[in-house]
C-alpha positions, 0 to 999 in steps of 0.5 A: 093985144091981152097976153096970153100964155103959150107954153105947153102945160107940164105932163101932169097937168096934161093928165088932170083937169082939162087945161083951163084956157085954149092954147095960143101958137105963133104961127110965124114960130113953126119954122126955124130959120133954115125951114125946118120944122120947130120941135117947141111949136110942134110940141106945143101943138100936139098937145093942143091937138090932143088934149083940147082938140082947140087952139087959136093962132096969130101970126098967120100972115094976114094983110094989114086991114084984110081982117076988118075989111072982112067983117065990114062988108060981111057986115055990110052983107047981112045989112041988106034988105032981106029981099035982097039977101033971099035972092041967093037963097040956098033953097035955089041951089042943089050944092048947099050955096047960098043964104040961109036966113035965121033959125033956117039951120038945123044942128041936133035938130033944132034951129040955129040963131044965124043968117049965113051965106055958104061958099065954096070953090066955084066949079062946073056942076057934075052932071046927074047922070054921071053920079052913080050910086055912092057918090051922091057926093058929087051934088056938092060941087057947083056954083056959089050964090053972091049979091048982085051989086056987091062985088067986093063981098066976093072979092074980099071973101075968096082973098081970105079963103085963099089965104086961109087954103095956105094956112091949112096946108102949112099946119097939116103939115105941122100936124103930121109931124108932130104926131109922127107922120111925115109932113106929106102924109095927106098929101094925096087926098089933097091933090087935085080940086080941094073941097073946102068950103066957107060961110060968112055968118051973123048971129043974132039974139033974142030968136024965140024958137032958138033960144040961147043956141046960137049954133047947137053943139057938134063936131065938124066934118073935114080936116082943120076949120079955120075960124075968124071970129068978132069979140063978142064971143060966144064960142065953146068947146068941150074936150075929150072927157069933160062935162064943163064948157070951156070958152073961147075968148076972142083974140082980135085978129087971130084965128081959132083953130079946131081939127075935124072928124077926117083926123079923129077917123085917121088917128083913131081917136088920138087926134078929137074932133071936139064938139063945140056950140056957140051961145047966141049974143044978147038981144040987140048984139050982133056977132059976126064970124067967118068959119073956113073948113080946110078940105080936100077933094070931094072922093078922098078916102081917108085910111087910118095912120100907123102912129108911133106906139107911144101915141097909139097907146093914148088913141081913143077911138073914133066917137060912137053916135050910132044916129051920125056915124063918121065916115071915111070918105070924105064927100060922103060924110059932108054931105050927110052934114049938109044933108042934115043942117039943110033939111029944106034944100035935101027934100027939094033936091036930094029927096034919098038923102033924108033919114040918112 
């Protein structure tokens, strides 16, 4: 594995040019030896959190070979006969799960170079006459869609999204205390049926009505996405105040980190959801990833924290998109997501959603 430099820039660099590469953590560093959290880590953190809104993590806790037997029967998946594939065809379900074939996405309305399969806690549907009016969000809860003949792409998969929950929980917690929150602050929003969801995706060059956009830049609805990706690359990110686009260059194994619209509603704005995109490979290249958006229950508000005034003074303000405002709730502002990337699946089965 290439080195890579984790300490935490000076203040003055903090204050110039974005930094010119995203920070590196150790998981297996966050905590001292009698539990307690590390001031370096958590230093170390925040300023990833707030100057670049990315960071990627090693040291997480992976099995060994749970990593590459991920991908391989990712791989494996998006092998099949597209036949095969469709017959989990998201268009099936009102709860967005399932496959999702090339360019069938839409990001900032355009199509997206990738085939996906969405997943997410598989639970009973909420029935329709129990949704009222503001809580639409509820169509979100529902089955997944897996491959008949295919059972170890769901038995790998649901392994790491439940290792990915334990990863999430450890560093909100971290994230709390290093921008002066207790370690429990979220706590509540995340009792009960957790919502987050997950996708195993494969991106694919040389699409003619997509061209270079492997995925269109965007911000992300929950708490923290936990993303596993090949090396191929492809990914970047744009920080808070900066035109250039920075890459993520991948790091066998580790997993790249970036905090969602819930934190920056929360912090207002200390804390960014920083828009990304990911360029497609070239023709004849596969990239493969595995995105995971640490959430929790579909009915959490989230209310704005009171930071330290030290931090407060460095707030910037929740992003103003008057045509994608974010919301408070949690559910509602994931479905208007949905909503929007899956314009086929709301018309056919949440017609009122559209032009939301």
């Amino acid at each position: 594995m290439t080195a890579h430099a984790t300490d935490t820039p000076s203040p003055a660099d903090a204050r110039g040019t974005a930094p010119l590469e995203v920070p590196v953590l150790d998981l297996s560093t966050m905590r001292r030896a009698d539990g307690s959290l590390d001031p370096a880590f958590l230093e170390r953190l925040r300023f990833a959190a707030h100057n670049v809104g990315f960071f990627q993590i090693v040291g997480y806790g992976a099995e060994p070979g749970q990593v590459d037997a991920l991908f391989r029967v990712t791989a494996e998946f998006f092998a099949r006969p597209e036949a095969e594939k469709l017959a989990q065809h998201n268009q099936e379900s009102p709860h967005y799960r399932g496959y999702s074939a090339i360019a069938a996405e839409r990001t900032q309305g355009r199509p997206d170079s990738r085939e996906q399969l969405d997943f997410s806690a598989d639970r009973e549907p909420v029935p329709a006459e129990r949704i009222g009016e503001g809580e639409e969000f509820w169509h979100l809860q529902g089955r997944n869609q897996w491959p008949a003949g295919m059972p170890e792409l769901e038995r790998t998969a649901m392994a790491w999204t439940a290792l990915m929950d334990r990863v999430g929980e450890d560093l909100l917690k971290a994230l709390c205390v290093a921008i002066g929150l207790d370690e429990d602050h979220f706590s509540a929003a995340f009792d009960g049926d957790r919502a987050w969801m997950a996708k195993l995706a494969h991106y694919v060059g040389g699409v003619a009505e997509a061209g270079t956009q492997g995925v269109g830049l965007h911000a992300d609805y929950g708490f923290i996405t936990l993303l596993l990706q090949d090396e191929v690359g492809g990914l970047e990110v744009r920080p808070y105040g900066q035109d250039a686009w920075l890459p993520v260059e991948p790091i066998p194994g580790a997993l790249v980190v970036n905090l969602g619209e819930m934190l920056e509603v929360a912090t207002d704005g200390y804390l960014m959801a920083t828009i990304h995109r990911v360029q497609s490979p070239p023709p004849g290249v596969d990239r493969y990833s595995v995105p995971f958006f640490y959430s929790p229950r579909l009915d959490a508000v989230i209310e704005k924290v009171e930071l330290p005034a030290e931090l407060a003074a460095d707030a910037r303000g929740v992003s103003d998109d008057p045509t994608n405002p974010m919301l408070a709730s949690f559910g509602s502002n994931m479905l208007k997501g949905f909503a929007r990337a899956h314009p086929r699946v709301t018309e056919r089965f949440h017609p009122g959603l559209l032009n939301r």
